[in-house]
C-alpha positions as CSV (number, residue, x, y, z in Angstrom):
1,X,55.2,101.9,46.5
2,X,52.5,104.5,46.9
3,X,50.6,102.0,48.7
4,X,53.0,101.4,50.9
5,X,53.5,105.0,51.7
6,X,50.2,105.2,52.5
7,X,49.8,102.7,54.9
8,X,53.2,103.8,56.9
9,X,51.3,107.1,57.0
10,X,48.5,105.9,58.8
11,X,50.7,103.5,61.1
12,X,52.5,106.8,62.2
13,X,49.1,109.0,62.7
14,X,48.1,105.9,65.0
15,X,51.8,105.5,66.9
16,X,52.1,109.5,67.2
17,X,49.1,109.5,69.7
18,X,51.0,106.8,71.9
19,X,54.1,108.8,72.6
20,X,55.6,105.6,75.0
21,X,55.6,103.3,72.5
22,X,59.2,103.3,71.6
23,X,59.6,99.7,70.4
24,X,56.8,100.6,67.8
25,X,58.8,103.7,66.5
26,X,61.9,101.8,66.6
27,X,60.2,98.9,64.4
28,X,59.0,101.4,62.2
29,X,62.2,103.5,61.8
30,X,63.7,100.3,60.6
31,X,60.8,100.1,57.9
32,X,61.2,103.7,56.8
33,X,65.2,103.3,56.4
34,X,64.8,100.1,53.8
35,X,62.5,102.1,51.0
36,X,63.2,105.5,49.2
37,X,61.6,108.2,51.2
38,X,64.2,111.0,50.5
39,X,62.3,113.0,47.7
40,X,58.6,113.2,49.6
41,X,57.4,116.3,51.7
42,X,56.5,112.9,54.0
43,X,60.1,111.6,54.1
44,X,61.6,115.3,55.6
45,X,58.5,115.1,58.1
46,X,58.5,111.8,59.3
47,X,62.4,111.8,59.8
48,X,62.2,115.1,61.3
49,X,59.7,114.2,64.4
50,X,61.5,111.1,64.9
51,X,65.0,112.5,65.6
52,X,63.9,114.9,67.4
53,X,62.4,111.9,69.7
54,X,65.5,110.8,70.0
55,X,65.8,107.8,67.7
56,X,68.6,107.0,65.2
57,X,67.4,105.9,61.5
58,X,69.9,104.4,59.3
59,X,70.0,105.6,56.1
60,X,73.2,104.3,53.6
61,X,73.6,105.7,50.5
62,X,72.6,108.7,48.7
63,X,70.4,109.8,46.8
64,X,67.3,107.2,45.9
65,X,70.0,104.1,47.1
66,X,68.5,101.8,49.7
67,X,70.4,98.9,51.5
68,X,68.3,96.2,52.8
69,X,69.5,95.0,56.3
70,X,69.5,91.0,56.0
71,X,69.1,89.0,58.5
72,X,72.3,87.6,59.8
73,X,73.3,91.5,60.3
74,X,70.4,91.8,62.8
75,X,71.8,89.6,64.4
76,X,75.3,90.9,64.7
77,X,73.4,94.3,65.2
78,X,71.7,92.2,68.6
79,X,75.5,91.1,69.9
80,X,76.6,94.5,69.5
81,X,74.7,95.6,71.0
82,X,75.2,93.3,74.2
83,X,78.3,94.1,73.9
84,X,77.7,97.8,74.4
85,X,75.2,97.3,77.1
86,X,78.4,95.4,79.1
87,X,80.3,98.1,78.4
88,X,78.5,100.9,79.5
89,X,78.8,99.6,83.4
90,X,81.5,102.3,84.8
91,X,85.1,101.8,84.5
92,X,87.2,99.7,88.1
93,X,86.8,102.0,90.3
94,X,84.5,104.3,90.2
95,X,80.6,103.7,91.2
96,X,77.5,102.1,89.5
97,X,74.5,104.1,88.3
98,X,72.4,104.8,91.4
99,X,68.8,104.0,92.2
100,X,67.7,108.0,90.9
101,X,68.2,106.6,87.7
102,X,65.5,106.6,84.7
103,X,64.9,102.8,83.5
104,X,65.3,102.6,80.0
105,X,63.8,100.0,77.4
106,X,67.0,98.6,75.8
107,X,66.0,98.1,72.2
108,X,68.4,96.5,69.8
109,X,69.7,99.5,67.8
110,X,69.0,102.8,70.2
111,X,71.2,104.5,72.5
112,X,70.7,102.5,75.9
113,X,71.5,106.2,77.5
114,X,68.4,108.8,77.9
115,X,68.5,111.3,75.1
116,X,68.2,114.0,78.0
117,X,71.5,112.9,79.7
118,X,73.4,113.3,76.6
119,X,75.5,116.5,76.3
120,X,75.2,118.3,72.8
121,X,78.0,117.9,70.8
122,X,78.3,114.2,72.1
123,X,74.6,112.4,71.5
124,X,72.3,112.1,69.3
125,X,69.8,114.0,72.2
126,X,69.2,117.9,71.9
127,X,70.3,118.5,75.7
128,X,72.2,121.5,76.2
129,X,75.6,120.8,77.8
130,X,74.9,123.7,80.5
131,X,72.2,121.8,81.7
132,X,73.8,118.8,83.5
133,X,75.1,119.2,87.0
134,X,78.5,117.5,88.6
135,X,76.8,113.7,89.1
136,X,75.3,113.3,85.4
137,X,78.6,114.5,84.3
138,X,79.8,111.7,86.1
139,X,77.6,109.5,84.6
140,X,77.9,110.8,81.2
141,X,82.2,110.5,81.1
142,X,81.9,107.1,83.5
143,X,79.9,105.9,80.3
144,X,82.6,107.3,77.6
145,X,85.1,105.9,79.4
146,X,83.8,102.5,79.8
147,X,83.4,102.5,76.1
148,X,87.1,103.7,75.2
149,X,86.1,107.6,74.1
150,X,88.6,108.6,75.9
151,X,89.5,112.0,74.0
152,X,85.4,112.1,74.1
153,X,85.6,112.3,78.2
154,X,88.6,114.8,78.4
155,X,86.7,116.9,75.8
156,X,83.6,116.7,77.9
157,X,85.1,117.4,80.9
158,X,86.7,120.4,79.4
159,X,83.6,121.9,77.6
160,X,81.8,121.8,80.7
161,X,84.1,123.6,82.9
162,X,84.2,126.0,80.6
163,X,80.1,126.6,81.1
164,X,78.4,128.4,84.2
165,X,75.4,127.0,85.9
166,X,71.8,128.4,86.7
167,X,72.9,131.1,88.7
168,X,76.0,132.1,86.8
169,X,78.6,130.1,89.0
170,X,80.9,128.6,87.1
171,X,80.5,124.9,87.2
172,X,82.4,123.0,89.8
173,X,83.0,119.1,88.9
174,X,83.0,116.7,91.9
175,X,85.9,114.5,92.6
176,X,84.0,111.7,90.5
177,X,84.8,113.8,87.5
178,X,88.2,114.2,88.2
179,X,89.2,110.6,88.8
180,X,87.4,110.0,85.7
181,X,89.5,112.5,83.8
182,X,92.8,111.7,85.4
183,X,91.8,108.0,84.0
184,X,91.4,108.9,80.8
185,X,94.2,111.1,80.7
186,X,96.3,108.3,82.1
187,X,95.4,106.0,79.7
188,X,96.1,108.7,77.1
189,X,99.9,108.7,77.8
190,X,99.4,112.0,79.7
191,X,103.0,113.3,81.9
192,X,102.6,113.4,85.1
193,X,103.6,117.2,85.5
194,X,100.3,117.9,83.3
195,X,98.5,115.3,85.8
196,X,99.6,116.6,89.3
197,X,98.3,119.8,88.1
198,X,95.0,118.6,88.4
199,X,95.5,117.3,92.0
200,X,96.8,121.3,92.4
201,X,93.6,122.5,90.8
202,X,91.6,120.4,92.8
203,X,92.7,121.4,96.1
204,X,92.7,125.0,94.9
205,X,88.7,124.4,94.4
206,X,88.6,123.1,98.4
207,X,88.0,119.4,96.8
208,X,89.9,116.8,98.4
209,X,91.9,114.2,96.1
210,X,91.6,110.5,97.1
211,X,93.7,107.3,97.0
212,X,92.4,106.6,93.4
213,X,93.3,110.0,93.0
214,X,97.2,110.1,93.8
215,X,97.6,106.5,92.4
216,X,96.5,107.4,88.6
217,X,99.4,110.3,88.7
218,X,101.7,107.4,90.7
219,X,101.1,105.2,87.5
220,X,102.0,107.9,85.3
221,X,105.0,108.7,87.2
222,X,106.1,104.9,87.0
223,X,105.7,105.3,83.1
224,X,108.8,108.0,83.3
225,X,110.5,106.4,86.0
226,X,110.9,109.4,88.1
227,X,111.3,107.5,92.0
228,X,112.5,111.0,93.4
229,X,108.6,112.0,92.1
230,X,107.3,109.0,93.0
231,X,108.7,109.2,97.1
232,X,107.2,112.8,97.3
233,X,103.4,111.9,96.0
234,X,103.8,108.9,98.5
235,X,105.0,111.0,101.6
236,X,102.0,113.4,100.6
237,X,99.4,110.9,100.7
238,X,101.2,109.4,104.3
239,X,100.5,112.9,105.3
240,X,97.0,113.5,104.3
241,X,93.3,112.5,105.8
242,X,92.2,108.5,106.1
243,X,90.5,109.1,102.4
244,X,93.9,109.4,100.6
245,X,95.9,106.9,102.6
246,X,98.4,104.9,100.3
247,X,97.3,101.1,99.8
248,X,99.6,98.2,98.7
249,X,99.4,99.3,95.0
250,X,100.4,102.8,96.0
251,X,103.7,101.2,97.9
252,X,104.6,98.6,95.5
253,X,104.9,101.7,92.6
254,X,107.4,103.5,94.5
255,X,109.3,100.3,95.5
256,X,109.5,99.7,92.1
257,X,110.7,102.7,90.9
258,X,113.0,102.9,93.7
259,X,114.3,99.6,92.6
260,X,114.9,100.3,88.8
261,X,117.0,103.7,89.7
262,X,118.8,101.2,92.0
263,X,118.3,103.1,95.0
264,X,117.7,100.0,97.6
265,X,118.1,102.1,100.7
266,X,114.6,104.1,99.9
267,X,113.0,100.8,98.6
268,X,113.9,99.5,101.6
269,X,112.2,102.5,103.9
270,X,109.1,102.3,101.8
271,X,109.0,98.5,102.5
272,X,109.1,98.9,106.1
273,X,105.9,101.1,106.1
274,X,104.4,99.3,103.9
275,X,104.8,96.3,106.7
276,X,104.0,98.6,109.4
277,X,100.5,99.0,107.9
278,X,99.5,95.4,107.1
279,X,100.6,95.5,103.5
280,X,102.7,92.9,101.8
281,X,104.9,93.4,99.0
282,X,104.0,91.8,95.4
283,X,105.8,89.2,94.1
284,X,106.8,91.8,91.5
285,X,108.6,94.1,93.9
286,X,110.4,91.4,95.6
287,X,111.8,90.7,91.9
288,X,113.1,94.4,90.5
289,X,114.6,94.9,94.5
290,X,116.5,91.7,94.2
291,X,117.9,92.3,90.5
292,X,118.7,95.9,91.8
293,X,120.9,94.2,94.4
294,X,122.3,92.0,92.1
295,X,123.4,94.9,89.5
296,X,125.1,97.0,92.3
297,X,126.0,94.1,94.4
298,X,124.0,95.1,97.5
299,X,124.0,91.3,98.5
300,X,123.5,91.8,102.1
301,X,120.1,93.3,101.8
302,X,119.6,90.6,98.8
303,X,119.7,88.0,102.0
304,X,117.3,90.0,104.2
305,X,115.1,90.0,100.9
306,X,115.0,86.4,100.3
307,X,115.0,85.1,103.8
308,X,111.7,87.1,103.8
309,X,110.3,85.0,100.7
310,X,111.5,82.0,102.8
311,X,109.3,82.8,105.1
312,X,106.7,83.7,102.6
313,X,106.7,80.7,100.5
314,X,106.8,82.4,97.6
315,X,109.5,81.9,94.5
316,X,111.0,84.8,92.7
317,X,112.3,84.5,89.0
318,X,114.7,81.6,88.3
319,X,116.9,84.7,86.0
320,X,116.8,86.6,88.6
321,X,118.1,84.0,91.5
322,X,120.6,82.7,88.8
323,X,122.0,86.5,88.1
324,X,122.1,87.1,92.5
325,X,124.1,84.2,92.7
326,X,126.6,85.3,90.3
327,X,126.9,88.8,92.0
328,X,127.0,86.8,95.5
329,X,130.3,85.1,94.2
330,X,132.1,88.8,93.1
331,X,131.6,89.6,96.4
332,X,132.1,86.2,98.1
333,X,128.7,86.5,100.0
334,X,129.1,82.9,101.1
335,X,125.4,83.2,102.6
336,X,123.6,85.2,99.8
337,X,124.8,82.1,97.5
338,X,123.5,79.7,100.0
339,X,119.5,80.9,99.7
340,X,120.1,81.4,96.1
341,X,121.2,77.9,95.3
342,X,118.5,77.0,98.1
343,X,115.6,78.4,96.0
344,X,117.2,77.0,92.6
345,X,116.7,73.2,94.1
346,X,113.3,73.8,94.4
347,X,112.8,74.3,90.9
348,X,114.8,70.7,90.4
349,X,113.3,68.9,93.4
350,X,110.8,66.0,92.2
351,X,112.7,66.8,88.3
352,X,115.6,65.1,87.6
353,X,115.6,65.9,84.2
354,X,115.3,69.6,84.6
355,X,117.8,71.2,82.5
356,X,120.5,73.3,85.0
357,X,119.3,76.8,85.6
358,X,122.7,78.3,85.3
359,X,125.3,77.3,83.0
360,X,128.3,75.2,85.1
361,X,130.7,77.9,85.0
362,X,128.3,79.9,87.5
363,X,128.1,76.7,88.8
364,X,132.2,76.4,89.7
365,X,132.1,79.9,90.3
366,X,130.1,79.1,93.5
367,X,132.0,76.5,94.4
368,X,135.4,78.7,94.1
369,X,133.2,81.3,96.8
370,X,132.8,78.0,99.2
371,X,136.7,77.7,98.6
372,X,137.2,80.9,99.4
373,X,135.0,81.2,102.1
374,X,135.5,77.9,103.5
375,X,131.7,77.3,103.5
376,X,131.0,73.3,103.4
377,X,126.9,74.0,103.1
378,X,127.3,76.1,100.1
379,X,129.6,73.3,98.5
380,X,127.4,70.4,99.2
381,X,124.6,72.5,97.7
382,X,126.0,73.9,95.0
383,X,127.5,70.2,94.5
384,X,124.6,68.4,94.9
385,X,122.6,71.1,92.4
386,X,125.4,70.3,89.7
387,X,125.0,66.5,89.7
388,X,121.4,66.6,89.9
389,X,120.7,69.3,87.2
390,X,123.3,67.1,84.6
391,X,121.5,63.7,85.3
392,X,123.1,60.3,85.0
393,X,124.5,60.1,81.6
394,X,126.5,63.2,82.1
395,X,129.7,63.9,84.3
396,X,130.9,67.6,85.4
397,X,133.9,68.8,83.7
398,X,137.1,69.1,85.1
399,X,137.0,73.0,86.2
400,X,134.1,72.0,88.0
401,X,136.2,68.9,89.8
402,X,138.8,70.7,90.8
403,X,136.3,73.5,92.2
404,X,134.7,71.0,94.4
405,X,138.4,69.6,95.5
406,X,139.4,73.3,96.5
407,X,136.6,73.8,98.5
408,X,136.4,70.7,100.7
409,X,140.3,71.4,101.5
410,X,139.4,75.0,102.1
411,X,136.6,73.4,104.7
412,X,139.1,71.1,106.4
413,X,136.9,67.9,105.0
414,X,140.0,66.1,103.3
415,X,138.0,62.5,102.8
416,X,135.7,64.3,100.6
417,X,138.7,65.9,99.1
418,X,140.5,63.0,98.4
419,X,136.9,61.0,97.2
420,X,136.1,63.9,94.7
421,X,140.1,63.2,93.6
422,X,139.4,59.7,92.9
423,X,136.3,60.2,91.0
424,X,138.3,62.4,89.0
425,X,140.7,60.0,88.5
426,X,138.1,57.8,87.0
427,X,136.9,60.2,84.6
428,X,139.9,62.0,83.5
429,X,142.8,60.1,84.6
430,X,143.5,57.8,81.0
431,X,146.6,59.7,79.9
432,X,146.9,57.8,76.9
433,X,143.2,58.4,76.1
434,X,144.3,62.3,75.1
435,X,143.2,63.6,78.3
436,X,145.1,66.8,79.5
437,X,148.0,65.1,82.1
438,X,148.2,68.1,84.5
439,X,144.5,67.3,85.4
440,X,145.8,65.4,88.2
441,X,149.3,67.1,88.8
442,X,149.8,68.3,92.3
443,X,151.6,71.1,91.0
444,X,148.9,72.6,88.9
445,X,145.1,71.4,89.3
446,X,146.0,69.8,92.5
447,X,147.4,72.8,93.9
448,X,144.8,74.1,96.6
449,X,144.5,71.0,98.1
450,X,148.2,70.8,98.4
451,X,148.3,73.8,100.4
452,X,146.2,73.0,102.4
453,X,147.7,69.9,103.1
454,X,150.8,71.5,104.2
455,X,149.6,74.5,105.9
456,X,149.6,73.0,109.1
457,X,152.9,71.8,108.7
458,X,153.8,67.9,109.5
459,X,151.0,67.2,111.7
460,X,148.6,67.9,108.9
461,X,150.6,65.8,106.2
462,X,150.8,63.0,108.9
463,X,146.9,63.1,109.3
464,X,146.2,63.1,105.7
465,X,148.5,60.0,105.3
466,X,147.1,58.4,107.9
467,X,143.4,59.6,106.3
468,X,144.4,57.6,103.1
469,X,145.8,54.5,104.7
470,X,142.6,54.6,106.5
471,X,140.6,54.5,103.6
472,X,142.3,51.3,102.2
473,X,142.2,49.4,105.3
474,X,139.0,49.7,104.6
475,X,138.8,48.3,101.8
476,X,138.0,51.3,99.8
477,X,140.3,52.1,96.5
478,X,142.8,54.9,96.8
479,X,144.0,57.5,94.0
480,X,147.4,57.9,93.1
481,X,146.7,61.5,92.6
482,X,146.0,61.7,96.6
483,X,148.8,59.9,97.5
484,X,151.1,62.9,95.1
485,X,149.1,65.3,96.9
486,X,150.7,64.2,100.3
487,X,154.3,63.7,98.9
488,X,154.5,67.6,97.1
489,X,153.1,68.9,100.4
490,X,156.3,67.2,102.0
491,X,158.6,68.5,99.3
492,X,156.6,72.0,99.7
493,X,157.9,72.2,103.8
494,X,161.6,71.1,102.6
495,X,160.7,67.4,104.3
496,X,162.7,65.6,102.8
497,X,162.4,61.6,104.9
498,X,158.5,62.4,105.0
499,X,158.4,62.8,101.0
500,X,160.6,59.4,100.7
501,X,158.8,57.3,103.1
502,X,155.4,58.5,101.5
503,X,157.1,57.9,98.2
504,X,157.8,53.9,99.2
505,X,154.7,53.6,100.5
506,X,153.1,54.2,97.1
507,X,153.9,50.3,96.2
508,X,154.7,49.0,99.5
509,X,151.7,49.8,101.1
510,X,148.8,50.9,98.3
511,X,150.0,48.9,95.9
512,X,150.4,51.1,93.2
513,X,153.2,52.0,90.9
514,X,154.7,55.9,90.8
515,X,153.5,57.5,87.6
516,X,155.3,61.0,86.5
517,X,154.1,63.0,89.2
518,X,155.3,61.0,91.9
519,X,158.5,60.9,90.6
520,X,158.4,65.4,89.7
521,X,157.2,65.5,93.5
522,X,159.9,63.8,95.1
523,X,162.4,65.4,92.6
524,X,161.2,68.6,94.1
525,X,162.0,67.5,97.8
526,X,165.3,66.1,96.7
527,X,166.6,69.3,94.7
528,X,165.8,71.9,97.5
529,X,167.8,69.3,99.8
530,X,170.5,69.3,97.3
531,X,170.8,65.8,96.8
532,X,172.0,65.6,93.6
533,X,172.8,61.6,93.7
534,X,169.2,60.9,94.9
535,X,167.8,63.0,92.2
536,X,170.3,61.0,89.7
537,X,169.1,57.6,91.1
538,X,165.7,58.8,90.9
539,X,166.0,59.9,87.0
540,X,167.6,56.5,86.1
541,X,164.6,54.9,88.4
542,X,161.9,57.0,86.5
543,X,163.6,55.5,83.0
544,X,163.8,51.9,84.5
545,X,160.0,52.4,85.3
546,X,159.2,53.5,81.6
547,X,158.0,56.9,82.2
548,X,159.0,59.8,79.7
549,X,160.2,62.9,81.5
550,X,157.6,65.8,80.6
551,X,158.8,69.5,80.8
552,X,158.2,70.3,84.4
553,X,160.5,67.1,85.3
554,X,163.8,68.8,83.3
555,X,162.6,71.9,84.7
556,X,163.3,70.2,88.2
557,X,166.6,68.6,87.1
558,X,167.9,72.2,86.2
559,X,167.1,73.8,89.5
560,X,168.7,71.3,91.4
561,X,171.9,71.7,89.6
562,X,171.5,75.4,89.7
563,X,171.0,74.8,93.7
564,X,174.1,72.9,93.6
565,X,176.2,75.4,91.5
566,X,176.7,73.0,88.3
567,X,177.1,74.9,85.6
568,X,177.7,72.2,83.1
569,X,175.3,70.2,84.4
570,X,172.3,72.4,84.1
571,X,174.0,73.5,80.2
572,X,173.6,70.0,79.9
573,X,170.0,69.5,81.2
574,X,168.5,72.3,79.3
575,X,170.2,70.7,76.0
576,X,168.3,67.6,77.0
577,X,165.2,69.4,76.9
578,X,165.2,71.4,73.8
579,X,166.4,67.9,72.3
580,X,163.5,66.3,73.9
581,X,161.2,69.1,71.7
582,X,160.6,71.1,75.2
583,X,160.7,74.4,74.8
584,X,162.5,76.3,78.0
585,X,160.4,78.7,80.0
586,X,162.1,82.4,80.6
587,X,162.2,81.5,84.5
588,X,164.4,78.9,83.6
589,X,166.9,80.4,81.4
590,X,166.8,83.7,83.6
591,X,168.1,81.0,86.5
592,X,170.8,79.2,84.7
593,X,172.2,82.7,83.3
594,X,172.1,84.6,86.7
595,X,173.9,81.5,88.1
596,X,176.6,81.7,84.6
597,X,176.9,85.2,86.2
598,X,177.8,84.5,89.9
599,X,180.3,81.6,88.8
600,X,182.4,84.1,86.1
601,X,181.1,82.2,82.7
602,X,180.5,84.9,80.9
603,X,180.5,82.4,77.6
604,X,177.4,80.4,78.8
605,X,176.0,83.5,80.0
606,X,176.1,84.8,76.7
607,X,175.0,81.9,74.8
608,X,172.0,82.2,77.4
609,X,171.4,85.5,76.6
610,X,171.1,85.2,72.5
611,X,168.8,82.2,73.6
612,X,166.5,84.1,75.1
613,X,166.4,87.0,72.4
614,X,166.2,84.1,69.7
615,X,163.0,82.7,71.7
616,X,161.5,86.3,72.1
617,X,162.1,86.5,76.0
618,X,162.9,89.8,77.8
619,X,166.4,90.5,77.9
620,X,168.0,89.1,80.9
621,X,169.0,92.5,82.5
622,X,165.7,93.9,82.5
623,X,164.4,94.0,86.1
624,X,168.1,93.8,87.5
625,X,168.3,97.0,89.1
626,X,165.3,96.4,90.3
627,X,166.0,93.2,91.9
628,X,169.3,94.4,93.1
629,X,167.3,97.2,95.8
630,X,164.6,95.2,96.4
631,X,167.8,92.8,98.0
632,X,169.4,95.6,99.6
633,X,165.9,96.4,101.0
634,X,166.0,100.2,99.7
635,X,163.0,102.3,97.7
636,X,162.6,101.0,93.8
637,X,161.6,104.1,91.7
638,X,158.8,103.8,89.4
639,X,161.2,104.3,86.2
640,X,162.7,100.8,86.8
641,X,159.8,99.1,87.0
C-alpha cells in the first residue's frame, strides 16, 4: 500500500506540471477514490487541489471503507452519461449554445459544463453567482431545464435577480431568462395570475414579451379553464408588435377553452381570425367545438363546422358524431343529421362487419327526425347505415321498421312505404309464432302511414290503391298489412263504398284472405256509418272465416251500438268481452254510461259506474263540468281541471 502511495505521488508531481491534461486527472481521480487515502496528510492535499480544479472524486463510505467500481458500472457510468450529454441541448424553443462557446473534453464522469459557468450554490465550480451576465444565465437555466431541475432554474433565476452587477446595477435578465422561467414555472403547476405577473414585470423593465412568451401563461390558463382570461391574453397579443403575434397554437387554446365553457359564439370569432391569417384549426378544436354544440344544441353552427371538415378531409371522433346526431334529432336538424350519418359511413365503407357506431335506438331516432321532417336523404342514409352496420344474419327490430315506414309516408315515397311493410310482414308477421299482433295493425304501428294515406282525402287513397294493384300486376307480392292500410284510411274519411270495395278486393283481386285487421278496419267504416246490419253480417263473416275477435274488435262493436243508441246491445257487447277475458278500457265504459245517461237508464248507468270503481277507473263524473263548458264554448277554470 505504501508503495502504491508512493508511486501515485510521483504520477501527480509529473501531471501537476501539465495543467491541460484533464483526462490524466480524471484517470487518476478514479485511482485515488478505489484505495484508503482518508487518514494521510497526502489524501487532504491531493483531494484538495483537485476539487478545486474542478473535478468530482467519488468517494462511498466512511471512514477506511472503499467500493471498487466494476466494470459493468463503467459502463452504465458511460450511457449516463450520453444520456446527459443529450439532455443538456436546450429545451423546444429556445436557442442552441452559440459559437462564443468554450469546447469542452467530455470525459465519462465530469461535468460536461465549464466549472467557470457554474453558479455557486449550483455546481461543483467555485464561480461566484454575481459574476455571470444575462446570456450565461441563459445558458446556465436552458441547461437545468433540459435536465428537469426545474425548482433548480426558478431558484437560479431568483438568486440572481436578487444580485447587482459590476457597477452596482441591479441585474437585468434578458427575455431568454424569462421564457425559460415561465417554462419551468409552467411545468411546475404555476397559476397563471402568478405567471402574467411576470409578463407585467417584464414590460415594467422596457423588455418586450414574445409569442413563446404569452403562450406559456395561455397553457397555464387552459390548465384552469378561464376562456374569459384566455380571450384577453389573445386580443393582447393581436394588439402587440410582429414579435408577439399569436400562431395556430395560440388560437387553438382559446378555441378550446372557449369550447369547454360552451361559449360557441367567441370560439367562433376566434376561428375566423385564425382563418383570416392562414391558420387552420386542429383536429382537436374542431372536436371540443362540435361536442360543445352538441351539449347546448347549437346544431346550426355544428353544420357550418362539419361542412368545413368536409372540405378538409379530415374525420372527427366517431363519440363525438354519434352524440351530434343525437342532439340533431331533439331539435329535428334534418341537415345536421344528414353530415353526421355522412361521416359515420365512412367509418363502415369497405367494413361490413363493423360493429354499428350508435346503438339502433339513435338509429330510429333519426329516422323519426326524417319522419318529421319529411327528409327522404336522411332516411335512405340513416337506412342504409342500419342494414349495413347489422350485416346479413341480423334483421332491424320492429321500432326501427316502423321508423323507416313513417318516414317514407312522411316523404310522399309510398312504394317504399309499402316495400318496408312487406318486409316487415316477413319478419314479424307469424302471429302464431308469439309475435306481438299489433305489429302490423293499421290502428297502432301502422298509424303514420295511415295518415298519410288519408290526408289527401280520396285522391290519395285512390293512388295508393292503384300503387298496390300496380305492384302485383307486376308480378311483385303484396302485403296484407298495405292493403289494411288503405281500407282504415277509407274508414278514417267516413268512406264508407271505398273501404268495401277495397275490402272485396283483398280476395278478389290480391288473392288473399281478410285477417283481423281487415275485418276491425271495415268495422270502423261501417259503425261511423251506422250500419248496424253490415257490422252484424260482418261479425258472423269474421266467425265463418275462423278469426277470434281481439279487444279492439268488441271495442268497435260497442261504439257502433252506442252510435246507434242501443243500450242493450252495447250491455250486451261489453258482457261478451269481459266473458271473452278482455278487460274494458275506461273510454269505453265512460261511452256506454254517458249514453245510459242521455237515454234515462239510470240502472245500467249505475251498474256502469260500480264497474268502473271495482276496476280502479276515475269516477265517471270527474271531468263533467268540464266537458259541459268546453260544449257550451265558455272559460273552464283551473279548479275543474
Amino acid at each position: 500500500m505504501a508503495y502504491r502511495r508512493e508511486a501515485l505521488n510521483c504520477l501527480y508531481r509529473r501531471l501537476n506540471a501539465k495543467h491541460k491534461d484533464v483526462t490524466s486527472l480524471a484517470l487518476l481521480s478514479r485511482c485515488l477514490s478505489s484505495i484508503p487515502l482518508s487518514n494521510s496528510k497526502f489524501s487532504a492535499y491531493l483531494f484538495g487541489d483537485l476539487q478545486a480544479r474542478g473535478l468530482v472524486i467519488a468517494r462511498l463510505g466512511g471512514g477506511g471503507s472503499v467500493r471498487t467500481v466494476s466494470s459493468k458500472a463503467h459502463c452504465l457510468q458511460i450511457s449516463q452519461l450520453e444520456a446527459d450529454i443529450a439532455a443538456s441541448n436546450p429545451a423546444p424553443g429556445f436557442p442552441a449554445p452559440s459559437a462564443f462557446e468554450t469546447p469542452v473534453n467530455r470525459v465519462p464522469g465530469f461535468s460536461i459544463v465549464p466549472a467557470a459557468l457554474k453558479p455557486s450554490g449550483f455546481g461543483s465550480g467555485t464561480t461566484p453567482l454575481g459574476r455571470l451576465d444575462a446570456t450565461l444565465l441563459s445558458r446556465e437555466m436552458s441547461n437545468s431545464l433540459s435536465h428537469g431541475r426545474l425548482e433548480e432554474t426558478v431558484r437560479l433565476f431568483d438568486d440572481w435577480v436578487k444580485l447587482t452587477d459590476a457597477a452596482g446595477n441591479p441585474n437585468k435578465p434578458n427575455i431568454l431568462a424569462y421564457n425559460l422561467l415561465l417554462h419551468a414555472k409552467l411545468r411546475l403547476g404555476a397559476h397563471p395570475d402568478g405567471m402574467y405577473q411576470i409578463i407585467n414585470e417584464m414590460e415594467s423593465a422596457g423588455i418586450i414579451p414574445t409569442q413563446l412568451t404569452y403562450n406559456f401563461v395561455l397553457r397555464s390558463v387552459f390548465r384552469q379553464r378561464d376562456s374569459r382570461l384566455a380571450e384577453k391574453i389573445l386580443e393582447k397579443m393581436e394588439q402587440a408588435g410582429p414579435e408577439a403575434q399569436p400562431d395556430g397554437d395560440s388560437y387553438n387554446f382559446v378555441i378550446a377553452l372557449c369550447a369547454l365553457d360552451r361559449r360557441i359564439a367567441p370560439a367562433l370569432k376566434h376561428m375566423q381570425s385564425m382563418y383570416e391569417r392562414g391558420f387552420v384549426p386542429s383536429k382537436t378544436t374542431y372536436n371540443e367545438l362540435l361536442v360543445a354544440c352538441a351539449r347546448i344544441h347549437r346544431t346550426r353552427f355544428a353544420v357550418a363546422l362539419l361542412k368545413e371538415l368536409k372540405t378538409q378531409q379530415l374525420m372527427p371522433q366517431v363519440q363525438t358524431v354519434g352524440e351530434l346526431a343525437i342532439a340533431s334529432t331533439e331539435v329535428d336538424d334534418a341537415e345536421c343529421a344528414l353530415l353526421t350519418l355522412e361521416f359515420l359511413t365512412q367509418q363502415t365503407l369497405g367494413r361490413p362487419s363493423q360493429p354499428l357506431n350508435m346503438d339502433e335506438g339513435g338509429m330510429v331516432a333519426l329516422l323519426g327526425t326524417a319522419a318529421r321532417t319529411g327528409n327522404g336523404s336522411l332516411n335512405n342514409e340513416a337506412w342504409n347505415l342500419l342494414t349495413s352496420s347489422l350485416g346479413p344474419g341480423r334483421i332491424p327490430n320492429p321500432a326501427s321498421y316502423c321508423a323507416r315506414v313513417h318516414a317514407c309516408a312522411s316523404a310522399g315515397d309510398f312504394e317504399t312505404a309499402f316495400n318496408t311493410v312487406r318486409e316487415m310482414e316477413l319478419a314479424f308477421g307469424n302471429l302464431q309464432g308469439g309475435n306481438d299482433p299489433e305489429i302490423l295493425s293499421p290502428c297502432s304501428s301502422l298509424r303514420p302511414l295511415v295518415l298519410a294515406i288519408a290526408r289527401a282525402g280520396p285522391g290519395a287513397l285512390d293512388a295508393a290503391y292503384y300503387k298496390l294493384a300496380e305492384i302485383h300486376a307486376s308480378g311483385r307480392p303484396v302485403c296484407l298489412a298495405a292493403i289494411n292500410s288503405v281500407l282504415q284510411g277509407c274508414a278514417n274519411i267516413w268512406d264508407v263504398d271505398r273501404a268495401y270495395q277495397t275490402f272485396e278486393a283483398i280476395s278478389t283481386t290480391f288473392g288473399l284472405t281478410p285477417d283481423i285487421h281487415s275485418i276491425n278496419a271495415l268495422l270502423d267504416a261501417f259503425g261511423k256509418a251506422r250500419k248496424i246490419s253490415e257490422v252484424q253480417r260482418l261479425y258472423e263473416y269474421m266467425k265463418e272465416l275462423g278469426l277470434k275477435p281481439d279487444h279492439r274488435t268488441y271495442d268497435l262493436l260497442i261504439t257502433a251500438h252506442v252510435i246507434n243508441r242501443d243500450i242493450e246491445a252495447a250491455m250486451g257487447a261489453l258482457t261478451t268481452l269481459m266473458d271473452d277475458g278482455h278487460t274494458p278500457m275506461r273510454d269505453t265504459l265512460f261511452k256506454v254510461w254517458r249514453r245510459c245517461r242521455r237515454e234515462g237508464d239510470v240502472k245500467a248507468a249505475d251498474k256502469l259506474r260500480a264497474l268502473m270503481k271495482s276496476l280502479g277507473y276515475r269516477d265517471c263524473y270527474l271531468g263533467e263540468g268540464r266537458r259541459r263548458l268546453i260544449s257550451a264554448g265558455l272559460p273552464v277554470p283551473a279548479a275543474t281541471y
